[in-house]
C-alpha positions as CSV (number, residue, x, y, z in Angstrom):
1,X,47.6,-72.3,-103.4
2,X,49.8,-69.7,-101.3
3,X,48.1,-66.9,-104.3
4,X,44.9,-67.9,-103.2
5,X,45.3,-68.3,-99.8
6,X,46.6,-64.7,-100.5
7,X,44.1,-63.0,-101.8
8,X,41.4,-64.7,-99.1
9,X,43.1,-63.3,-96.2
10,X,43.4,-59.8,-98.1
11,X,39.8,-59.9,-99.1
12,X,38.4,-60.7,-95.5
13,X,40.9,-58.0,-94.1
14,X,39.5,-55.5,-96.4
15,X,35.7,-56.7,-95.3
16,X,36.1,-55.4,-91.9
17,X,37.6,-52.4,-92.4
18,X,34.6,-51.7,-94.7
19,X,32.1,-52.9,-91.6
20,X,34.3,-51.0,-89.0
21,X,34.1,-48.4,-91.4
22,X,30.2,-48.3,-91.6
23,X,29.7,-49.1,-87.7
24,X,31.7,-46.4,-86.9
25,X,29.7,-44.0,-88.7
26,X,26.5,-45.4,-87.0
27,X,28.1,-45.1,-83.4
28,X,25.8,-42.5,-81.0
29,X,28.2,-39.4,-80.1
30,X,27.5,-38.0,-76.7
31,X,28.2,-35.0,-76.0
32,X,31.5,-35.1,-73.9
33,X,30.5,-33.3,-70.2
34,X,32.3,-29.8,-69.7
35,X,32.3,-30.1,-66.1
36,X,33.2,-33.6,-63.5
37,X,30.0,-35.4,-62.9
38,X,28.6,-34.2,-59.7
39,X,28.4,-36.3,-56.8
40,X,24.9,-37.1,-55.3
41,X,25.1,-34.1,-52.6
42,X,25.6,-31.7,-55.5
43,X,22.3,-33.0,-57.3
44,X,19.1,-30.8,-56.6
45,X,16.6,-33.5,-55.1
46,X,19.4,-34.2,-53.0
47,X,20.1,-31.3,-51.7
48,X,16.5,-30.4,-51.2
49,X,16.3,-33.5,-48.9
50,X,19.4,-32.9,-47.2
51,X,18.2,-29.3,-46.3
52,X,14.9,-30.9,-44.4
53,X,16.0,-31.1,-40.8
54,X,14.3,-33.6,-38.5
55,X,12.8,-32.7,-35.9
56,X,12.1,-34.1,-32.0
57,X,9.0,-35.6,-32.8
58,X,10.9,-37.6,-35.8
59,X,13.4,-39.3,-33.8
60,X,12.1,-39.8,-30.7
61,X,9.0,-42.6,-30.0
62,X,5.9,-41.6,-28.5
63,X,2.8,-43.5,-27.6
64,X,-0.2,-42.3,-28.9
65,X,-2.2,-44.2,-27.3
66,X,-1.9,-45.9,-23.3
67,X,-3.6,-44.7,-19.8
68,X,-0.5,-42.9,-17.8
69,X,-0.6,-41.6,-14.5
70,X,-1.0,-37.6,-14.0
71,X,1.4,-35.8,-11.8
72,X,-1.5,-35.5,-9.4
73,X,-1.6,-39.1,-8.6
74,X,-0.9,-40.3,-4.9
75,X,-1.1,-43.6,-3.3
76,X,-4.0,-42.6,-1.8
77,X,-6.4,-41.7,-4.4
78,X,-8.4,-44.3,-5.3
79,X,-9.5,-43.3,-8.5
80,X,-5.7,-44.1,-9.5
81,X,-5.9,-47.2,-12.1
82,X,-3.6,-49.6,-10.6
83,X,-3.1,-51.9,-13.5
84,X,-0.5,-49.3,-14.9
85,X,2.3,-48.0,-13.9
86,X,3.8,-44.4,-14.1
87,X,4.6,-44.4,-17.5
88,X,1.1,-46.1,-18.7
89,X,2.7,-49.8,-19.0
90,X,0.3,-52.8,-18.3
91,X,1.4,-54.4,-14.7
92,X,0.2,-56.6,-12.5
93,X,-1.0,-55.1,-9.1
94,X,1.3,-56.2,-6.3
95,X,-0.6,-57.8,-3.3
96,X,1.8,-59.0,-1.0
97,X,1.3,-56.3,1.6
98,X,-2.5,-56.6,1.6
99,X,-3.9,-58.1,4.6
100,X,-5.2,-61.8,4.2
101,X,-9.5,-61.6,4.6
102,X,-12.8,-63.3,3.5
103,X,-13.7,-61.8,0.3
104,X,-16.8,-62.6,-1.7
105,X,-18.3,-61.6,-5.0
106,X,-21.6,-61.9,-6.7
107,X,-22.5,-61.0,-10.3
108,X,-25.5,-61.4,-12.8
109,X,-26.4,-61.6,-16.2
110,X,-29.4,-62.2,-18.2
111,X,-29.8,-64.0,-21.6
112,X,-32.8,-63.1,-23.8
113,X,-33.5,-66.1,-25.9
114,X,-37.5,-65.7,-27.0
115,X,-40.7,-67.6,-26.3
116,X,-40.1,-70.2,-28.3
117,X,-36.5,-71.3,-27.3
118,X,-38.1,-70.4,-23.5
119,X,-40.5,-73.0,-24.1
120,X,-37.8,-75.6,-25.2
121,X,-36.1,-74.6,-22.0
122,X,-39.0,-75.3,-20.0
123,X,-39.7,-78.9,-21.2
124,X,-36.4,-80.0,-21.3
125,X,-36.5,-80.6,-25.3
126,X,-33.4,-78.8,-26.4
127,X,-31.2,-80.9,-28.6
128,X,-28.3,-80.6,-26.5
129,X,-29.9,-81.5,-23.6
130,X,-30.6,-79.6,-20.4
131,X,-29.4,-76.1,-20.8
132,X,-30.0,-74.3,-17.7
133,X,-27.4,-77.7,-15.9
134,X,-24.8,-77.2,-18.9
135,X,-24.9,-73.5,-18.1
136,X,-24.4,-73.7,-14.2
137,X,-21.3,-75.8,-15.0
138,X,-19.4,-73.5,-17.1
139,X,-20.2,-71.1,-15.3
140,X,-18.0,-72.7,-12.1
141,X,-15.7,-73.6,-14.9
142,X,-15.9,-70.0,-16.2
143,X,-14.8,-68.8,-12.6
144,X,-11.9,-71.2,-11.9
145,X,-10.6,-70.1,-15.5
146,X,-10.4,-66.4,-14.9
147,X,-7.1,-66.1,-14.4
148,X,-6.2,-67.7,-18.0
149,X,-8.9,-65.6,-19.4
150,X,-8.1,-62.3,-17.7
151,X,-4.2,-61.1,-18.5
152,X,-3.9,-59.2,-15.5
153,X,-6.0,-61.3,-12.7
154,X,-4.2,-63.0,-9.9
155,X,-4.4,-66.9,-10.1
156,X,-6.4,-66.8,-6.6
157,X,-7.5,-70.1,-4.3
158,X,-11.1,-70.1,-4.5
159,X,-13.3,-71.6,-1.4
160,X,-16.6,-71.5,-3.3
161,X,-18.3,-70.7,-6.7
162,X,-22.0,-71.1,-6.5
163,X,-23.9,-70.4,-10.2
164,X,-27.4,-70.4,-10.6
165,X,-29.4,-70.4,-13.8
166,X,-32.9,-69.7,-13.7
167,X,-36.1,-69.6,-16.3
168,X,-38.1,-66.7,-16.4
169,X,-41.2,-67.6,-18.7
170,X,-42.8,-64.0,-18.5
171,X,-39.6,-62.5,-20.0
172,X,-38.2,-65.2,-21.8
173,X,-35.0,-65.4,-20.5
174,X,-32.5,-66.8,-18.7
175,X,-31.1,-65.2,-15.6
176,X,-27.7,-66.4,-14.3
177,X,-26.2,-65.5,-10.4
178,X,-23.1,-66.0,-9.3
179,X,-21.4,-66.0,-6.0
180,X,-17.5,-66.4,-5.6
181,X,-15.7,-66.8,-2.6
182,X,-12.1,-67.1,-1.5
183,X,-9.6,-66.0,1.7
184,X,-7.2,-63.9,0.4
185,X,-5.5,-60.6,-0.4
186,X,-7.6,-59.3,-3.8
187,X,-11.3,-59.6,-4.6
188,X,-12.9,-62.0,-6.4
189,X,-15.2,-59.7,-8.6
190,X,-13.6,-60.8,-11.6
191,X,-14.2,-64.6,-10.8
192,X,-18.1,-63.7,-10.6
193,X,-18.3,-62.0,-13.1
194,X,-16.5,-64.2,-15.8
195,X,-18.7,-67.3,-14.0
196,X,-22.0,-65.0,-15.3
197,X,-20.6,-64.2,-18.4
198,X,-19.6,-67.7,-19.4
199,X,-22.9,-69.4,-18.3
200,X,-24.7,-66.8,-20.7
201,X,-22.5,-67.7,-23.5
202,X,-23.5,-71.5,-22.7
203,X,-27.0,-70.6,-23.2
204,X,-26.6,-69.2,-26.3
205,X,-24.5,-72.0,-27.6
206,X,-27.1,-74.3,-26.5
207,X,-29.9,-72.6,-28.3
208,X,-28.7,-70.9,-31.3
209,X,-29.3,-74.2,-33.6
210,X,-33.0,-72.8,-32.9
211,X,-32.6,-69.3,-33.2
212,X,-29.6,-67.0,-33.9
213,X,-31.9,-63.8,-32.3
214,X,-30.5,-64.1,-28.6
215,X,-29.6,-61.1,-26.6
216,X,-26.7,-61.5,-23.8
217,X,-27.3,-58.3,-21.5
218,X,-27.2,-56.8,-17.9
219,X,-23.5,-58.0,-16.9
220,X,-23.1,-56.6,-13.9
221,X,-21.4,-56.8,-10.6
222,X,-24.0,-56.9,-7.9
223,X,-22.0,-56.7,-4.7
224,X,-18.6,-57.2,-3.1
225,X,-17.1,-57.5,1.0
226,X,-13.9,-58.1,2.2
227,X,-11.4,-55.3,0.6
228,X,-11.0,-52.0,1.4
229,X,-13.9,-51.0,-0.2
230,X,-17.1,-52.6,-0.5
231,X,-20.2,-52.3,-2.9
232,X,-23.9,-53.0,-3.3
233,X,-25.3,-52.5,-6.1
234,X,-28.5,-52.1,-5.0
235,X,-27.0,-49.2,-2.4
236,X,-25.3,-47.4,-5.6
C-alpha cells in the first residue's frame, strides 16, 4: 500500500511540473519598460490640456441675456424701466414715497368669433349659456386677480372694476371695456387690462366647441389719470 501510495504522489508531482512546464511556455512576455512609467502630467494629451490657459470670460459668469441700466440713467428720466434694478435684476418698484391719489384705468379688447358663432351670441343659444354675462364676470375676476397673475404688480385695494361686453353683429365680434379704479400710490393699468384680456379669453372658451377660428385682438390700454403721467389714447 505505502508502494502505491508512492508512486501516486510521485506521478501527480511529475504532472504539474509538465503543465507548469507547458503554461510557462504559453505565458505573454512584455516587453520590460526602459524608463519609470510617466506620471499623467508627463503624458502628451495632458500636457496639451494643461498648456490651455483659461481665460476671464471662462471663470467668471456673465448674463447674456437681462435689461440693465446704462450709466446714463437718472432718477429723472422716465424712459428708465423701473422693474430692474442697476445690475438688470427683476424688482419690485417701491411705492411708499408716492403720494396717495384717485387713479383710474380703462382698457379694450376685441374678440373675432364669425357670423355664425355672432349669431349664437345674439340669441342666447350657446351651449354654455350666456356668453357676453360669463365674460363680464371674469373679467372683474380677471382684474382682482392681477396681482397673482402679474409677478411684479402691487396687490392694490380696488374701489371699482366695471367690464362691459358688447355684440357687434356688423363685425362679428365681441368688444370688451374695462374701467378700474382704486385710491392709491400706483396705477391700475395693469388691472384693466388683465380684466379685458380675461373676458376675451372667456369668450373664446365659450365658443370654441363651435368653432376653433376665433381671433383675440386690439389689447390695448385706452387711458389713464391719477399718476404722474397721464394718457389718452385717443390724444397719442
Amino acid at each position: 500500500d505505502n508502494f502505491m501510495h508512492d508512486n501516486g504522489t510521485a506521478q501527480i508531482q511529475q504532472n504539474s511540473r509538465k503543465t507548469f512546464e507547458t503554461r510557462k511556455h504559453q505565458r505573454i512576455h512584455y516587453q520590460r519598460l526602459s524608463s519609470p512609467i510617466p506620471t499623467p502630467d508627463k503624458l502628451p494629451i495632458y500636457a496639451s490640456l494643461m498648456s490651455i490657459q483659461p481665460t476671464t470670460k471662462c471663470l467668471t459668469q456673465a448674463r447674456y441675456f437681462g435689461t440693465t441700466c446704462s450709466n446714463r440713467c437718472t432718477d429723472n428720466n422716465s424712459a428708465n424701466l423701473t422693474h430692474v434694478d442697476k445690475t438688470g435684476k427683476a424688482q419690485m418698484v417701491d411705492v411708499t414715497t408716492k403720494q396717495i391719489s384717485e387713479r383710474v384705468a380703462e382698457a379694450r379688447a376685441t374678440v373675432l368669433v364669425g357670423p355664425t358663432i355672432a349669431q349664437l351670441i345674439h340669441t342666447n343659444n350657446m351651449l354654455k349659456g350666456d356668453v357676453l354675462s360669463v365674460a363680464q364676470l371674469a373679467g372683474i375676476m380677471g382684474a382682482k386677480k392681477t396681482s397673482e397673475l402679474i409677478p411684479l404688480c402691487h396687490n392694490i385695494s380696488l374701489s371699482s372694476v366695471k367690464v362691459e361686453a358688447k355684440l357687434n353683429l356688423e363685425s362679428n365680434s365681441v368688444e370688451l371695456f374695462g374701467r378700474v379704479k382704486c385710491t392709491g400710490q400706483t396705477g391700475v393699468e395693469m388691472e384693466a387690462l388683465t380684466a379685458v384680456t380675461l373676458a376675451a379669453l372667456t369668450v373664446y372658451d365659450m365658443c370654441k366647441a363651435i368653432s376653433h377660428d376665433i381671433t383675440i385682438t386690439d389689447i390695448k390700454l385706452w387711458g389713464k389719470t391719477g399718476g404722474k403721467r397721464n394718457y389718452e389714447r385717443s390724444k397719442n
